[in-house]
Each structure stands twice: as C-alpha cells, then as structure tokens.
N, C-alpha and C positions, 0 to 999 in steps of 0.2 A: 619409208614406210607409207602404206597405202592402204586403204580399205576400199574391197572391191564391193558395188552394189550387186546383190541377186542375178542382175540378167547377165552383168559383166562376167564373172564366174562360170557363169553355164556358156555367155561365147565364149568365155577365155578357153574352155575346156573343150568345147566340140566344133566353134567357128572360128579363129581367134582376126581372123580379116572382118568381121562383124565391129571388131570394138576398132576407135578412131586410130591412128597413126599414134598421135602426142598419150592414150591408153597405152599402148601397146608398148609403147615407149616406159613409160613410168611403171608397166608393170615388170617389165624387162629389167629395171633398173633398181625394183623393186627385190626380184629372185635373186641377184647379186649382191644387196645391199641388207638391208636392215628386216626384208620379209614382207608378206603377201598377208592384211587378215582378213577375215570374212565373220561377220556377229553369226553369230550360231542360229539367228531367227530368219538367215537366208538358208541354212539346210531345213527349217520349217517351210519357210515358202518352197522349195524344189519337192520336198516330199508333198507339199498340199497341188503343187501343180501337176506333178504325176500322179496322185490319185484321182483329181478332177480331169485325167487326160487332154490337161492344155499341155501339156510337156513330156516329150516321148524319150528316154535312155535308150541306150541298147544293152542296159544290164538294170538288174535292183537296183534301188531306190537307195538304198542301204551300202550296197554297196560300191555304189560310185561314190557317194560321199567321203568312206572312209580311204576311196584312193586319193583326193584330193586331201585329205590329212594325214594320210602317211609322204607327201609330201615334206622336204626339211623344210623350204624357205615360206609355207600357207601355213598359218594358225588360225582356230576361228576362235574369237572371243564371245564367249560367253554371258547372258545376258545378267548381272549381278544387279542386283539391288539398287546401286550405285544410278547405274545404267538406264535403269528400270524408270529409276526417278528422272532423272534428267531429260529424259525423254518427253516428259510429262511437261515438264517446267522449260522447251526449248524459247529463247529470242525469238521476237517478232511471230510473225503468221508463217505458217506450213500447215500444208493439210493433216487430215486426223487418219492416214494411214499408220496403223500402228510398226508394221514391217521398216517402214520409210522412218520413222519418228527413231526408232530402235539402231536404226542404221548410221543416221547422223548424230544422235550421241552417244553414238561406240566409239564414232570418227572424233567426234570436238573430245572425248576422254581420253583420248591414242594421240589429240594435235595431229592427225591425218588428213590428208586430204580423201574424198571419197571420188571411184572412177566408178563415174554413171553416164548415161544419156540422157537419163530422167528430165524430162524440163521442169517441173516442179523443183527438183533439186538444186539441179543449173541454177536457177532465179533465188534460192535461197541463201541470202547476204550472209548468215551468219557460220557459214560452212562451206572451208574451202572443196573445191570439186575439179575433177580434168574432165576432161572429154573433147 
C-alpha cells in the first residue's frame, strides 16, 4: 500500500519515466498488491492546476480523474474529519501547505509510505516516503 503525492499521479498517468526507478517500482508492486491511494485533495489540486493553466490534459478535468478511479487497484481517500485534524496536529515542523499537510496524514492514518519527490517531504522524519 502506497499513497501517491499529486505530481506522482499525474507522471504516473501521462510520464511514468518521470517518477524514480525505486517509485515505479513500489507503485508496480503496489497495482499487484494491496492498491494505489490518492487523498481526494490531490484531485483538488489537478482541477486548481488546470484551471490556473499550470497543467494541460488532453481531455476534461472531470474526466480524467474518474479514469484514474474507475481503476480496481487506485482508491482516493477521502478527506474525513479524522484526517482533517490530524493534519493540523502533525510531529515536528512541516510547512503550512495545506495540500502537503492533508497528504501526509492520509499516509501516517493508511501506515503508507508516501511516493513523492517533494524535498520538503523527503526531509520529513515523521513519515515514511520513496522516491
């Protein structure tokens, strides 16, 4: 089980030579295994980047999302309550992106590791990460 960050996701879907060897790996191993998730506040950020045209599909916005969920082995979980807070309340320093914040405790609630590039992430002791 794995939780893929935002950018991970979109190479996984349109570059997947983008994300590292040892990503590609664990995400492979991932579609075989126990499943691929994604928190729901990375289909927020892909819809905010293709409206601010930092990020170009070759179809709706809308619609690429739900191919990546009609997918068996991709869930995205959803941001609960739970979630919401914990976010709030993470160990140690991490910056105040709330996308990032939402991401790593979907991952520490799931016991996932998260596959990012992120270096802010990378350097975050309190959650595992590949890349």
């Amino acid at each position: 089980m794995i939780v893929l960050d935002t950018h991970v996701w979109v190479w996984w879907v349109s570059d997947p030579h983008a994300i590292s060897a040892k990503g590609r790996r664990a995400i492979d191993g991932s579609i075989t295994g126990s499943g691929i998730f994604v928190s729901s506040i990375s289909a927020w950020e892909v819809a905010l980047l293709v409206a601010r045209r930092r990020l170009e599909l070759t179809m709706d916005v809308g619609e690429w999302i739900q191919r990546s969920e009609a997918l068996p082995f991709f869930n995205f979980i959803p941001i609960d309550n739970a979630i919401a807070v914990r976010s709030v309340h993470l160990a140690g320093p991490l910056h105040n992106d709330p996308a990032d914040r939402i991401i790593v405790a979907t991952a520490l609630t799931l016991g996932a590791p998260i596959v990012t590039r992120d270096k802010r992430l990378l350097k975050y002791a309190h959650a595992r990460t590949i890349w």
